[in-house]
DOGUMI-877387 format. One record per residue: residue in one letter; x, y, z of N, C-alpha, C in turn. Coordinates in steps of 0.02 Angstrom, whole numbers, padded with zeros to 5 digits, always signed. Each point is the difference from the previous one (the first is absolute). Layout:
<sites>
AXYZXYZXYZ...
</sites>
This chain:
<sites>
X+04314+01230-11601+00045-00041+00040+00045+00043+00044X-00009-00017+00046+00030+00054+00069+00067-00030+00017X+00045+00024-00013+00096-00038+00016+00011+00063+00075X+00021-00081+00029+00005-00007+00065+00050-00012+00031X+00049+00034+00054+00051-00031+00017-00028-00007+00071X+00044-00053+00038-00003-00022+00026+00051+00012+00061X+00020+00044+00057+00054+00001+00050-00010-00043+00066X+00048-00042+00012-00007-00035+00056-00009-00067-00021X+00016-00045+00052-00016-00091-00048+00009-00023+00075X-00008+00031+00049-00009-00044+00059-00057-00034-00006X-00036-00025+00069-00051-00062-00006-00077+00035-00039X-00008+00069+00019-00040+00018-00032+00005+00049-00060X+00061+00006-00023+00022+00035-00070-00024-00086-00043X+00019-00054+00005-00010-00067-00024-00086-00007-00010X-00018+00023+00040-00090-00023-00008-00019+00071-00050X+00010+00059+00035-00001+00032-00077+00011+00006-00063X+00045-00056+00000+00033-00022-00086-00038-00039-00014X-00001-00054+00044-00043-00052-00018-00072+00024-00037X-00045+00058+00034-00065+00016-00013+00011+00019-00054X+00051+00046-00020-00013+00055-00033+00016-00044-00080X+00047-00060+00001+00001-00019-00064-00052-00059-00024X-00048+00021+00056-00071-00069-00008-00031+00054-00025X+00005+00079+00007-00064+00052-00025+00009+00020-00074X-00063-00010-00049+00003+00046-00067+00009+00070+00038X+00032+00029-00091-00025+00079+00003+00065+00019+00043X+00064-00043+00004+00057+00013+00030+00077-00030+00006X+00053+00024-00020+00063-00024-00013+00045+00023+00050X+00024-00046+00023+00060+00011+00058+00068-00002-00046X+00046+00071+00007+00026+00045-00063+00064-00016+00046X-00005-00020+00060+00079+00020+00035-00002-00009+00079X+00035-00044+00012-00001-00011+00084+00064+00020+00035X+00010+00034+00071+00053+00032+00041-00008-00028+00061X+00042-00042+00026+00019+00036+00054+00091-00021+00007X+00028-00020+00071+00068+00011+00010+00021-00058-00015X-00014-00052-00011+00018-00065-00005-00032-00044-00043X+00035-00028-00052-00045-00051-00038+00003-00082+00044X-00051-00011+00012-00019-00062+00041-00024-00049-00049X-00045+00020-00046-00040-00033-00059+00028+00009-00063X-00023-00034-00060+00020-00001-00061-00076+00038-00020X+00022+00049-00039-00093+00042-00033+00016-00010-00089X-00041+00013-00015-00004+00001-00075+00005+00087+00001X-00007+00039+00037-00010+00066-00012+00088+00020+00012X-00002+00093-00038+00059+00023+00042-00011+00006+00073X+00051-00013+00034+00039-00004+00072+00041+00056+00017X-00004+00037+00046+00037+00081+00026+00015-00051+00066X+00038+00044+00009+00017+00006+00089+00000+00064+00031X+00002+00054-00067-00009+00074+00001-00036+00029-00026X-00064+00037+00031-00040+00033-00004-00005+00048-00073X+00064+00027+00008+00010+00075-00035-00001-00028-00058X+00034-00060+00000+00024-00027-00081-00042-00018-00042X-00052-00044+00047-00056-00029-00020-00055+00056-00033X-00012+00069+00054-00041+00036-00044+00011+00030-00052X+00083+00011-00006+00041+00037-00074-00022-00053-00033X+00025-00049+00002-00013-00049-00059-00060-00024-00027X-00073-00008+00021-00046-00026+00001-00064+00047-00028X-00039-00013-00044-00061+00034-00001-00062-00030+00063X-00004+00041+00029-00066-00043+00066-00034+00069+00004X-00075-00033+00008-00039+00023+00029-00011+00012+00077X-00007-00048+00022-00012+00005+00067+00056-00045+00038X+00026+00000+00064+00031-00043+00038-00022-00010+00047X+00006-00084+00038-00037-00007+00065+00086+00007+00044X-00043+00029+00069+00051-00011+00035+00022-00020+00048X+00034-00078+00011-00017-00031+00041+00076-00029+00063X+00009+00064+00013+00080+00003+00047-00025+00002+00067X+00058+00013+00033-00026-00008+00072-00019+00097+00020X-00009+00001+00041-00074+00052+00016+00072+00085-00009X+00055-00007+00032+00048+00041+00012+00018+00024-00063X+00003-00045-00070+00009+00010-00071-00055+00025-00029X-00048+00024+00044-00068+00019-00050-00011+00057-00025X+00036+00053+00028+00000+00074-00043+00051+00010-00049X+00056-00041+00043+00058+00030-00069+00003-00042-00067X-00042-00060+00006-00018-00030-00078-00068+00023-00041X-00066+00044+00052-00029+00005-00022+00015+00076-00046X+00028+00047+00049+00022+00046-00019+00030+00012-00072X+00058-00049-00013+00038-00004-00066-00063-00037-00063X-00050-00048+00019-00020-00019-00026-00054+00073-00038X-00020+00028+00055-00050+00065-00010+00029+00043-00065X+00066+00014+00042+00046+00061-00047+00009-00040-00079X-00003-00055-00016+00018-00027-00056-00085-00019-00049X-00063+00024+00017-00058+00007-00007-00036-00070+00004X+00017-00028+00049-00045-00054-00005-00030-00030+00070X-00045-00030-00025-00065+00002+00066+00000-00064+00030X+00007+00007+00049+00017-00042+00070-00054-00054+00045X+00015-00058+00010-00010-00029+00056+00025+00001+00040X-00016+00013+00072+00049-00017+00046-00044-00034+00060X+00041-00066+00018-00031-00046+00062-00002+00031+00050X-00041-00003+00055-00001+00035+00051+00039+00006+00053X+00016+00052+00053-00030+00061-00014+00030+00060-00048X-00010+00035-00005+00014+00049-00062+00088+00011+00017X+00006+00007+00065+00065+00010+00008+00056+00001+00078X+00034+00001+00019-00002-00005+00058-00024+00080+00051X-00011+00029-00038-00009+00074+00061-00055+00029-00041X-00042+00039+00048-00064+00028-00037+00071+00058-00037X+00034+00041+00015+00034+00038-00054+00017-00041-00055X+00025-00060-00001+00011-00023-00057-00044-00014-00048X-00065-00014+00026-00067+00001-00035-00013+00042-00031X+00007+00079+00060-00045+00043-00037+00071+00015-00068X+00046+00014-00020+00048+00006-00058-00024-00024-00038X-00008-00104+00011-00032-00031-00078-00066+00039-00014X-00030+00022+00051-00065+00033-00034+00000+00064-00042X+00071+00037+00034-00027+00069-00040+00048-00022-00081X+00057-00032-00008+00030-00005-00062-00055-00022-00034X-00061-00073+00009-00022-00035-00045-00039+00052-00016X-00032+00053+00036-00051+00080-00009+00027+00027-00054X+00074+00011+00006+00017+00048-00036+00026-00037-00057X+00004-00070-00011+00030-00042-00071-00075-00016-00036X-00069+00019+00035-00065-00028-00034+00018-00078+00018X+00038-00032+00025-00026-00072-00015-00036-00053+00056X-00020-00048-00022-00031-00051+00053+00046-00017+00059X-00007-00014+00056+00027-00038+00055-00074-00036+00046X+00032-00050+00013-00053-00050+00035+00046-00034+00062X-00037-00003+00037+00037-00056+00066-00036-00067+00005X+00052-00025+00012-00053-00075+00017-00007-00038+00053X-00072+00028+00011-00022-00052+00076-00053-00040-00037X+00045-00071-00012-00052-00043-00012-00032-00024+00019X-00029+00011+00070-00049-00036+00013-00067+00038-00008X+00012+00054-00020-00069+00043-00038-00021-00051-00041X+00023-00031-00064-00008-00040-00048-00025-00080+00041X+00006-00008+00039+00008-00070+00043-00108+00011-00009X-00024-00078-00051-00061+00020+00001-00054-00008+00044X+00027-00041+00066-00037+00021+00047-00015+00062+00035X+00041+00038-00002+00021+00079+00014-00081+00018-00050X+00011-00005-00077-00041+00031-00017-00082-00031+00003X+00016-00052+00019-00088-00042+00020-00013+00050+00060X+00034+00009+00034-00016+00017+00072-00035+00075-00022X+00051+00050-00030-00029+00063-00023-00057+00008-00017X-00012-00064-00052-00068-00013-00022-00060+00019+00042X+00019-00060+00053-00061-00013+00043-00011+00069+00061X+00070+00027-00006-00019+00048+00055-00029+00051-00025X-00017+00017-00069-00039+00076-00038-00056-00022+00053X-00020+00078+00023-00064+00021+00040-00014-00040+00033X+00081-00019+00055-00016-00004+00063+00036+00026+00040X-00044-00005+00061+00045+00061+00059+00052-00025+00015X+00063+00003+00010+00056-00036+00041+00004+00006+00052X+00009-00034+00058+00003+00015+00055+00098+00003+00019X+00011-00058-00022+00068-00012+00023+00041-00045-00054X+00047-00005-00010+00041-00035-00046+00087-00024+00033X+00004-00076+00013+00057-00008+00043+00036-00035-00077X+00089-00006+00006+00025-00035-00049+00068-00028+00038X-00017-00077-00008+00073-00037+00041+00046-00011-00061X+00044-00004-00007+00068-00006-00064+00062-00023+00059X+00013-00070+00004+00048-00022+00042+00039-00037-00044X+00054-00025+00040+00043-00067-00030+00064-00012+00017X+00054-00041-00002+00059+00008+00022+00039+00049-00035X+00049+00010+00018+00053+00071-00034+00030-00062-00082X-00012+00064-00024+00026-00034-00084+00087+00036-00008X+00036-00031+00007+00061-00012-00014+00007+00076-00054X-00044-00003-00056+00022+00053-00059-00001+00055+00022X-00052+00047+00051-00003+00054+00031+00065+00006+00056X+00047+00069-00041+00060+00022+00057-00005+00072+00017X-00038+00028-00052+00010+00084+00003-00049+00033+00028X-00063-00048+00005-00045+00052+00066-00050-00032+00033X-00018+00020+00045-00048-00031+00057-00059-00032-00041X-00051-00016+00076-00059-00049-00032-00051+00049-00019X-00004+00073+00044-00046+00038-00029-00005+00039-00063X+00083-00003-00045+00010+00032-00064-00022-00074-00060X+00021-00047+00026+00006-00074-00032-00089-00039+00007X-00028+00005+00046-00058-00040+00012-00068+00052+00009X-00008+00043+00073-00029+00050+00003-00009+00049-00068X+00021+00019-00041+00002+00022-00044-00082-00011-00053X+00016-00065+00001-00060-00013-00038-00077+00005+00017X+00017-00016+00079-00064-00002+00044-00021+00052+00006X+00022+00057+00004-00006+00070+00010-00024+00044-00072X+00029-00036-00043-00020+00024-00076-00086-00038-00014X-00013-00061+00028-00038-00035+00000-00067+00035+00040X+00005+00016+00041-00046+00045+00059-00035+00044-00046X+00071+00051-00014-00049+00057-00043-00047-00026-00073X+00052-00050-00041-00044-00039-00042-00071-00032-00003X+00019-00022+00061-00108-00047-00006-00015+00046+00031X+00008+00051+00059-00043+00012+00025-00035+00086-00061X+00051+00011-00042+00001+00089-00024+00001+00040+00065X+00028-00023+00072-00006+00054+00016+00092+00045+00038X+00003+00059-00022+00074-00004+00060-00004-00014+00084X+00071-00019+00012+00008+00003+00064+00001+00082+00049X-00017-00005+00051+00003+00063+00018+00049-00004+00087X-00014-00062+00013+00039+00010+00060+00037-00098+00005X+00059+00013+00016+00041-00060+00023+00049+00005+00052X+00000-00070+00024+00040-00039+00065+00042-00038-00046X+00077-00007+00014+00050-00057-00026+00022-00004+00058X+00004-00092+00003+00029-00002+00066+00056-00062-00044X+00060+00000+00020+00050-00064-00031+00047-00012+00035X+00035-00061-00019+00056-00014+00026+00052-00052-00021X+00052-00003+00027+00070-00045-00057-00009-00065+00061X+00006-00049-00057+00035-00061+00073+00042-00040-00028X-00013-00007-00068+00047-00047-00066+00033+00021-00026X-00014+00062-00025+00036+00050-00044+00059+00038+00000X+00030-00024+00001+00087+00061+00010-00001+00065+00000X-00070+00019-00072+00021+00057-00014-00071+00058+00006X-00064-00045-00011-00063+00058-00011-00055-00056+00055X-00041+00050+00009-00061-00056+00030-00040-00033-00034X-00008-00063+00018-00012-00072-00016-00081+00008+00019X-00039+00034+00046-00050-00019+00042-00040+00083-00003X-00056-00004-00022-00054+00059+00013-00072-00010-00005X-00014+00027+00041-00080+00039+00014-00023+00067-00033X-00058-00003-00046-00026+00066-00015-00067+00001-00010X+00001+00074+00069-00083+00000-00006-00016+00071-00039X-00052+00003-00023-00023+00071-00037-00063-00006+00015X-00017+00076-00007-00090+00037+00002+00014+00031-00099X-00051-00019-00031-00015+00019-00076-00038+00057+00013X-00032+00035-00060-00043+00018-00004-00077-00040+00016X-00045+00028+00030-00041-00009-00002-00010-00053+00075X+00046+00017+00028-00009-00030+00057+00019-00086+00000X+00046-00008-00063+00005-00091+00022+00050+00006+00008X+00019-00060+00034+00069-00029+00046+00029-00055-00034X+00080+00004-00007+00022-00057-00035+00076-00009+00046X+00008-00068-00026+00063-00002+00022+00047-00066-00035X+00080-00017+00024+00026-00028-00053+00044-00044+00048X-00008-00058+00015+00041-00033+00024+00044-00036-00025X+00082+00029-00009+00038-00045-00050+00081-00007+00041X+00024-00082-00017+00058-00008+00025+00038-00041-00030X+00075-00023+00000+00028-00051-00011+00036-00029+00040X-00044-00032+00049-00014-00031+00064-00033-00075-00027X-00044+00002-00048-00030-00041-00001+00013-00087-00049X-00007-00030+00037+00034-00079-00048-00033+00014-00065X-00062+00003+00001-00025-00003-00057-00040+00064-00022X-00036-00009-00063-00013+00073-00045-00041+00005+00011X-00045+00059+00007-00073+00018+00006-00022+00053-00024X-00036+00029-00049-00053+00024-00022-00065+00041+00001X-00002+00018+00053-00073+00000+00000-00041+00084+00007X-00064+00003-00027-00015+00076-00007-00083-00005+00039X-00018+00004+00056-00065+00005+00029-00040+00085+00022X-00050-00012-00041-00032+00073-00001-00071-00011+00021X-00021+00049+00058-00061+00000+00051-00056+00048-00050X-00055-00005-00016-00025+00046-00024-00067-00022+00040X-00062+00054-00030-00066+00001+00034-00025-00076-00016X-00020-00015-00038-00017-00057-00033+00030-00059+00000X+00061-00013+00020+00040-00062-00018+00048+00010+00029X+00073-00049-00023+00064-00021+00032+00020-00021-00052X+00095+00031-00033-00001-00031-00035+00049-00044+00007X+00051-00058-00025+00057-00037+00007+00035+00013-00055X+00060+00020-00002+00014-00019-00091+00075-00016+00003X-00001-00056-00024+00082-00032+00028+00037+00029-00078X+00061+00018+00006+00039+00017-00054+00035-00050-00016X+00030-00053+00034+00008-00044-00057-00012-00063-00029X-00067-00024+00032-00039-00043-00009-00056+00059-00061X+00002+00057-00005-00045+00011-00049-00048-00003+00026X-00030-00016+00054-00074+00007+00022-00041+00048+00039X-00080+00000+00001-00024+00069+00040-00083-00027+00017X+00010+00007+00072-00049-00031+00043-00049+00045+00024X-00067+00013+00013-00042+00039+00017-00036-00043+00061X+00005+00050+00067-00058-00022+00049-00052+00037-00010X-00048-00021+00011-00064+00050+00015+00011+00039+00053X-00061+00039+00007-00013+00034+00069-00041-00053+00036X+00018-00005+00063-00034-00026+00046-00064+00003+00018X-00049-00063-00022-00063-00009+00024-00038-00013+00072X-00049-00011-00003-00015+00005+00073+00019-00053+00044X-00004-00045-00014+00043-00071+00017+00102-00003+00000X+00005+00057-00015+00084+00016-00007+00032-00045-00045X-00056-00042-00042+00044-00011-00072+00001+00038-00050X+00042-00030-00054+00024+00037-00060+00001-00034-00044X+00017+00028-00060+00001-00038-00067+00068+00026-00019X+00014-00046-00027+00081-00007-00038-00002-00023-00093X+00024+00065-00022-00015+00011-00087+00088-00024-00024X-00001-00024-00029+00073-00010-00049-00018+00051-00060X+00038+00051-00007-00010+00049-00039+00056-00031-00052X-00042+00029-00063+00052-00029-00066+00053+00040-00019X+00045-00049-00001+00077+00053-00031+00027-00044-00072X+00025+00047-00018+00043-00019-00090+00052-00006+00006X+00031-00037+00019+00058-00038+00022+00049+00023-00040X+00058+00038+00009+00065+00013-00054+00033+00011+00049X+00081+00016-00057+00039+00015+00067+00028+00071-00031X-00009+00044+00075+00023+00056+00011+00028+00039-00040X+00077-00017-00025+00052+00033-00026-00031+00009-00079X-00044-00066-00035-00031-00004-00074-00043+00041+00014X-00057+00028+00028-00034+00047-00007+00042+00092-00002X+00040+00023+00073+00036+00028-00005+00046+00035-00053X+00024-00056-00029+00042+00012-00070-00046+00009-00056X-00047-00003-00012-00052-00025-00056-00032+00074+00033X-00018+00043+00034-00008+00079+00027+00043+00036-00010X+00065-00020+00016+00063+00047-00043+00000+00022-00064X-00010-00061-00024+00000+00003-00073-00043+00039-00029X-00094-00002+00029-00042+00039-00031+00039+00085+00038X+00015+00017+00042+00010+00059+00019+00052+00034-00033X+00033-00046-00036+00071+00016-00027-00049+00025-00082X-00051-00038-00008-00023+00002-00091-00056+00048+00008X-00041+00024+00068-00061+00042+00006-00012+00069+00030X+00051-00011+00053+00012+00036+00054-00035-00003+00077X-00036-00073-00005-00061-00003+00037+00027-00054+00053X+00009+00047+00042+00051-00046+00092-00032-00075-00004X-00055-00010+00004-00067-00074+00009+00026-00016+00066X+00017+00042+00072-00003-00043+00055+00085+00018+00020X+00070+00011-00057+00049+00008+00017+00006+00070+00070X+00039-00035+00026+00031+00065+00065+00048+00048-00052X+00005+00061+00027+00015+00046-00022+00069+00030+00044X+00036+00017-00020+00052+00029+00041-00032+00021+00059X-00046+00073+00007-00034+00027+00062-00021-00054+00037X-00046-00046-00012-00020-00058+00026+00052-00017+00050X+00062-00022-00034+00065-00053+00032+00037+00064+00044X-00004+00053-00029+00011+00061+00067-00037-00005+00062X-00052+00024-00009-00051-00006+00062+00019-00068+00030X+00017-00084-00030+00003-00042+00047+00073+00014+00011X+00030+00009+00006+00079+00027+00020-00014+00049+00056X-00050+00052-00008+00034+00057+00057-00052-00051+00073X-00072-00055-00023-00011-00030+00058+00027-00037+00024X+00044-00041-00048+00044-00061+00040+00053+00023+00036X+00045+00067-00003+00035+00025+00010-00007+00041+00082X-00077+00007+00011-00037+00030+00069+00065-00009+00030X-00002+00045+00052+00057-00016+00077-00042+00007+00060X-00061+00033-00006-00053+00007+00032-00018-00057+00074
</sites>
């Protein structure tokens, strides 16, 4: 039984509680953050320090806003225990690379979480793409501006994932990128970007994401020799065209997906990595570096 604390209880510190006390094989030992909003059956901190003096835990997730992400992971490190932290790893690739070399030098686990690795259309799609060529891979992620985001732009907040996502289905790195963005809503970071990349191996991707848009969108389309794929993220679904026959029709496949949601798979990988040592798909600090120093381009 893996005892778990819990930092943060904003909208998505709440869905991680929620999962985590639906999962065997795990006890939520102690929840933090600055304000009690809710009534818990667990102990309640508002202080970090106190919480880890007082508490036996294994692991903590950590789910603050992006500016709080080294100096809780840090104390959490120095006090030996092994970390979640929501994405991205931190706000500055220096702040990254630190959580990386303490968790080096404490032996322990750290994981980041880009859930939409876990999102199982993501992994239908992987499926279908073993031993095929890619040609190109585009990913739209839009929607209106969400009120909860204050501390950083759309490419640390949205881009983030898309870019972690690229190297994911496709296995391959980026080798060359264009960011193009811009503010029109935003007081404080840009609201609006374009990103194009060249991968390895000669494919082209790119990421169109804003909070411009009334409504939410989803979507991951990848060109390969053989096919076309569709795969909406949150409808869960993944569409296959053929290649074009001589008549310029096609055939259209509904490829099968296992319907769950995201964050229960995710958490349910923590857990084995926390009891095996075996990532199953988790991002890795380096991972959430590398998408930090591309979202970050000035290029």
């Amino acid at each position: 039984m893996k005892r778990i604390a819990l930092i943060g209880l904003g909208s998505m510190g709440k869905n991680h509680y929620r999962v985590l006390k639906s999962l065997s094989g795990v006890k939520v030992v102690a929840l933090c953050d600055i304000e009690k909003r809710e009534n818990y059956e667990e102990p309640f901190y508002s202080d970090v320090d106190k919480m880890l003096e007082n508490e036996s835990i294994d692991a903590a997730m950590i789910v603050v806003p992006t500016f709080l992400h080294k100096e809780i992971a840090l104390k959490c490190l120095n006090k030996g225990v092994d970390i979640f932290i929501e994405k991205p790893v931190a706000s500055t690739i220096d702040d990254g690379l630190e959580i990386e070399r303490v968790a080096k030098e404490k032996d322990l686990k750290v994981c980041v979480g880009y859930i939409e690795r876990f999102n199982p259309v993501v992994e239908a799609l992987k499926n279908e793409l073993k031993d095929r060529d890619i040609y190109s891979i585009g990913i739209t992620r839009v929607g209106p501006f969400p009120p909860r985001i204050a501390d950083v732009g759309i490419l640390t907040d949205l881009a983030v994932h898309d870019i972690d996502l690229i190297r994911f289905i496709t296995g391959r790195e980026i080798e060359k990128k264009s960011i193009f963005k811009s503010q029109k809503i935003n007081f404080h970071h840009e609201d609006n970007a374009i990103l194009s990349f060249q991968l390895q191996d000669d494919i082209v991707a790119s990421i169109i994401t804003n909070w411009l848009t009334p409504f939410r969108k989803r979507k991951i389309e990848v060109a390969t020799k053989k096919g076309y794929f569709e795969a909406d993220l949150m409808g869960q679904d993944l569409v296959e065209y053929s290649e074009y026959k001589t008549n310029n029709s096609y055939v259209i496949r509904n490829c099968f997906v296992q319907k769950e949601e995201p964050l229960v798979r995710e958490l349910r990988a923590f857990l084995r990595y926390l009891k095996t040592g075996e990532r199953s798909g988790l991002s890795s600090v380096k991972d959430s570096i590398i998408t930090l120093e591309i979202s970050s381009y000035q290029g």
